[in-house]
N, C-alpha and C positions, 0 to 999 in steps of 0.2 A: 428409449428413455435417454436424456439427456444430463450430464453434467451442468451445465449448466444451458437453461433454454433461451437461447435469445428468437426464434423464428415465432414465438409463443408472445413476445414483447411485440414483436415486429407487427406479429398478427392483429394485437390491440391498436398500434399505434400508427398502423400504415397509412392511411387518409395525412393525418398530419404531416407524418414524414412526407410525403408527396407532397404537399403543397409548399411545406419550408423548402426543400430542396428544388421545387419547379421558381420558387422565390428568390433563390440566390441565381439560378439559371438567367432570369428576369433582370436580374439588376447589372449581374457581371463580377462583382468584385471577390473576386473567389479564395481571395485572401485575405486579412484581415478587413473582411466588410463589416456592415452593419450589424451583423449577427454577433458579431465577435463585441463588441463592446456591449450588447445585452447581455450576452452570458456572462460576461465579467461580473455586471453588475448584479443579477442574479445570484450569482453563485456568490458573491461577498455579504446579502440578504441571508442566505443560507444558513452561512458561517457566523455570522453574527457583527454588532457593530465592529465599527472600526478595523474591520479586517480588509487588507486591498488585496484584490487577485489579481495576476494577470497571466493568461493564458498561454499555453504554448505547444510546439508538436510533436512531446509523449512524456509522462513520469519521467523518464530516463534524463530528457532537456530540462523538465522541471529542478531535480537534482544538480545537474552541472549547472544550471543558471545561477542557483542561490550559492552552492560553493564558490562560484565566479563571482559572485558580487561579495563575498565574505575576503573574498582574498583568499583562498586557498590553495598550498602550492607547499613546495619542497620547504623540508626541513618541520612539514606540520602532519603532527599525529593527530587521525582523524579516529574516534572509537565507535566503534559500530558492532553490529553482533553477527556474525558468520550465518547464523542460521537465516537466509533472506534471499532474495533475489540477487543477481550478480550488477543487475542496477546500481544498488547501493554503496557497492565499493570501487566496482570497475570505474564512476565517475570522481572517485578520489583521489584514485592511481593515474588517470587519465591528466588529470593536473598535476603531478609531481609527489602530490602527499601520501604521508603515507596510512595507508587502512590496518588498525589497529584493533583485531576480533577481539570482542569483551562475550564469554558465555553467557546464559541467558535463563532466567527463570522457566518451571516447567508448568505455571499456569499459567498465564496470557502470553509466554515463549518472547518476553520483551528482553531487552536484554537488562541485566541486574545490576540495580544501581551502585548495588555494596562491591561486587566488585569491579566497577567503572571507577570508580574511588580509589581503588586497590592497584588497581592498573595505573592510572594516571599516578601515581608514588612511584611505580616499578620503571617507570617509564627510562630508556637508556638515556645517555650522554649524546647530545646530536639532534633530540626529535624536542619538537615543544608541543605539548598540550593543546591543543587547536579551537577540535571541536568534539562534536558528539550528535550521532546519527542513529536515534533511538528508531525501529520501525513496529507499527500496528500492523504485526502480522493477522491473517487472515479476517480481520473487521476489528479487532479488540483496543483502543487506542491504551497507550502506554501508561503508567505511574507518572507525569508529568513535571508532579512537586517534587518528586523523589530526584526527579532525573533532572531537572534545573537546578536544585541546590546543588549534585554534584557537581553539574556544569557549571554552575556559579563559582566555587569554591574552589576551583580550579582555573577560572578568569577563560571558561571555555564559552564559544556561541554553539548555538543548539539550533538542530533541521530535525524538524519531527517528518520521516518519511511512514508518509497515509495516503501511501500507493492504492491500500486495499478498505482504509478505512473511512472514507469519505460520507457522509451520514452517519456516522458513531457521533456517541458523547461521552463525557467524565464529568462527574457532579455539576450537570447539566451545563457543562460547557461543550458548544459546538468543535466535534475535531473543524479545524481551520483558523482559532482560537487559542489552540491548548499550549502554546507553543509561537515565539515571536515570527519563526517562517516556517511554514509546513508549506510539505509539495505531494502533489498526487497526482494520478493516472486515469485515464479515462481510456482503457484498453478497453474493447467491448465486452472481456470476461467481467468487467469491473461491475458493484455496484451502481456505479453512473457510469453510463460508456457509453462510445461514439461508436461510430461503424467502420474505424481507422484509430489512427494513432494520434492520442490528444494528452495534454496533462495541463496543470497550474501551479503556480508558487502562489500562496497567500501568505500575511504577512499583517503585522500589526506597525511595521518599523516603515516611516514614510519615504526615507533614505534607502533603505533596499529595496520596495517597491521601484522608485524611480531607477533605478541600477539595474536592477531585472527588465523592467521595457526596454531600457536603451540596450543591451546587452541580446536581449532577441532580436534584435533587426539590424546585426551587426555593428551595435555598440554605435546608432546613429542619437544624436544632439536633436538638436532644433530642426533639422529636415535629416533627410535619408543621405546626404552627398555631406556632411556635417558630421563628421567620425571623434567623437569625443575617447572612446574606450576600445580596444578589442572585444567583440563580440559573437557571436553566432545565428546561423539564418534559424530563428527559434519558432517560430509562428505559427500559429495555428490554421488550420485551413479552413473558410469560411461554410462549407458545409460540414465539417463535424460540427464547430458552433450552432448549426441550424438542427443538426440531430438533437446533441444536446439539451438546446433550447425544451425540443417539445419531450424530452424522455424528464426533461425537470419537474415538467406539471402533474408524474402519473409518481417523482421519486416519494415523496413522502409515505404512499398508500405501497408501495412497495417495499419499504424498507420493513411498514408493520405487518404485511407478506410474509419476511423473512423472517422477521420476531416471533411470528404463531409458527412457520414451519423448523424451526432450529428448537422451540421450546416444547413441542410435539417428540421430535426426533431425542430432547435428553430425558423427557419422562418415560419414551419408550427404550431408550437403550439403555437408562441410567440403571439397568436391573440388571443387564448383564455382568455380570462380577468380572469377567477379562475385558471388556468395554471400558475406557475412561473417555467420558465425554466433556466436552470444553465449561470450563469455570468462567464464569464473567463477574467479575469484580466487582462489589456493592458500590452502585454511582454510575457503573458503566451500562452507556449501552451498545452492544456493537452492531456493525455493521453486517456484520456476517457473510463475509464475500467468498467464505468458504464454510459449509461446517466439517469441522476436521476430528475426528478420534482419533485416538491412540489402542494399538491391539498386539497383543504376543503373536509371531508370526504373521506381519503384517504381509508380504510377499503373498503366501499361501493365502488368505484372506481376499485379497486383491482379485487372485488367481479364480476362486470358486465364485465373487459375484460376478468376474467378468464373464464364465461361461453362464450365468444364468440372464447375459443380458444387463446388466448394471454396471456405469461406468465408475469408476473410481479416479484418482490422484493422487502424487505424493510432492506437494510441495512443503519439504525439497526434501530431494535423497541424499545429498550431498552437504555439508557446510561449506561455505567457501573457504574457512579455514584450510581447508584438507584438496582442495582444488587444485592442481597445478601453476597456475598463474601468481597464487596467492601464498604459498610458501615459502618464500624469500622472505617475506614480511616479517618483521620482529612481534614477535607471542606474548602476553602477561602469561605469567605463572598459572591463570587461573585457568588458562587453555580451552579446552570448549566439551567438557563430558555429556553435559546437558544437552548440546547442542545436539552432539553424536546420537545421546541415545535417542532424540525425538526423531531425528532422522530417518531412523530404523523403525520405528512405529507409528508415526502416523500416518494417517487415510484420511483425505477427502472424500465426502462422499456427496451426490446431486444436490445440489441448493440453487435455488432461485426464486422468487416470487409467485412462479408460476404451476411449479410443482405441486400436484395433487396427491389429496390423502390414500388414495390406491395408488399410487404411485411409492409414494413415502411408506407404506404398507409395505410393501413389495420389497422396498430397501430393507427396513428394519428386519422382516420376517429373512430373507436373506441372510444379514448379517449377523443374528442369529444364529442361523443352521450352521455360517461358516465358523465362528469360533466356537459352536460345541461342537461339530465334527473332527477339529483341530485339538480338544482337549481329551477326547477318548482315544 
């Protein structure tokens, strides 16, 4: 069994992949070729009107582009929630600014708007108010309204990082949408993934669009020898485009894949009394790029399905709060308890499209034995 099955994708979709990728062999242009302006455009269909994507080569580049075109840099407090991939801050720090961990609610693990408000007040002498880098952990996209008026109200700009949430919605608005620039991932664990390293900035703002292309191809103007900005080699490569392309046509009927096997897995575990299984917020739908619980003894838990054969995960065990690198950093009062204690108990457990009911059987009845083996 797999955590998550991609050779199962691969299996439905291999004919096409072959022919996209014998197509860009065909043509030659292995970096931003033709492929690459179709998925643009595709993926902004997706998304919904008015939104511009443009493409590039991983989540991580998506994040430092839109920071880069924001102007982000010393002396700016950027607020983000600790509990998250190291993506989200290291490309803060990376520019001068400083990442400013806001703790985080314990049902969609977004970070909380009340005290983002709270923090930007406590803020010291020296930092100014910048931005604000809410993230759609595991497919759930964020409070949106909650988290722009704060951002408003504070004269902050706002990156919704939808690393993981890429096909989710919020009262039926497309993640890509929710938020004037979102950036996401197209890692192959992702619900949309390449077979390499891909991501996007989308964007409702026409001015940062145009700042983000030129800013990927090293900040080139009107031709490529034409250096208007400093920029970075940001690009996407013309065969993950081509991957992408054809995983687009099968994303829809996969995402309601993930809907029936994530709504299976809470009616069968939602009975376990040491089991807390993931809330989704009336209006939302997520993406589900992970299904994740929460359990006492998450460790030992871990420990008994993996000898029965069952893969687990713990993103993340760690917050960056508490990381090495990230210590120096100046703390709100409100510190991160929330963050810690999800740390400590949550569990991934196999999600993907492709996952079958004795498969999914097999999880559940498993994770059973282990948390009541654990309570006696």
């Amino acid at each position: 069994m797999q955590l998550i099955d991609l050779a199962a994708q691969q299996t439905r979709l291999r004919p096409e992949i072959d022919a996209a990728l014998a197509a860009v062999l065909d043509h030659g242009a292995y970096i931003m070729g033709p492929e690459v302006d179709r998925l643009e455009a595709e993926l902004a269909g997706f998304a919904g009107g008015g939104v511009s994507v443009i493409s590039c080569s991983s989540g991580t580049d998506a994040l430092l582009l839109a920071l880069m075109a924001l102007g982000a840099g010393p002396g700016d407090a950027v607020f983000l929630p600790g509990f998250t991939f190291p993506a989200t801050a290291e490309t803060v720090a990376l520019l001068g600014a400083t990442p400013v961990f806001v703790d985080i609610e314990p049902v969609t693990y977004s970070i909380d708007a009340g005290l983002l408000s709270a923090a930007v007040e406590e803020l010291p002498r020296g930092l100014r108010a910048a931005g604000v880098i809410p993230v759609d952990l595991y497919g759930v996209p964020c409070d949106y309204v909650a988290l722009r008026r704060a951002a408003d109200q504070a004269g902050m700009w706002l990156i919704a990082d939808a690393a993981q949430s890429f096909g989710g919605r919020r009262d039926d608005v497309p993640v890509g949408a929710l938020a004037p620039i979102t950036t996401t991932s197209f890692f192959p664990a992702k619900p949309l993934g390449c077979y390499g390293d891909g991501g996007a900035v989308l964007t409702t703002e026409a001015d940062v669009a145009e700042v983000v292309r030129s800013l990927r191809v090293h900040g080139a103007g009107t031709h490529k020898y034409d250096i208007c900005r400093i920029g970075v080699n940001g690009r996407m490569d013309t065969m993950q485009a081509a991957v992408l392309l054809v995983k687009l046509r099968v994303f829809a009927d996969e995402l309601g894949c993930r809907q029936r096997v994530a709504a299976r897995y809470t009616e069968a575990l939602g009975s376990l009394g040491s089991v807390t299984v993931p809330r989704i917020p009336d209006g939302s739908t997520s993406a589900w790029a992970q299904y994740t619980i929460r359990v006492p003894d998450r460790d030992d838990v871990a420990a008994r399905l993996r000898d029965e054969g069952i893969p687990t995960a713990v993103y993340y065990p760690r917050p960056l709060h508490d990381q090495e690198p990230y210590r120096g950093f100046w703390r709100p009062s409100s510190g991160g308890d929330v963050a810690t204690e999800m740390a400590a108990t949550v569990l991934s457990l196999p999600m993907h499209p492709y996952l079958s009911e004795t498969d999914q059987d097999r999880v559940v009845d498993a994770v059973g034995r282990s948390v009541g083996a654990l309570r006696r």
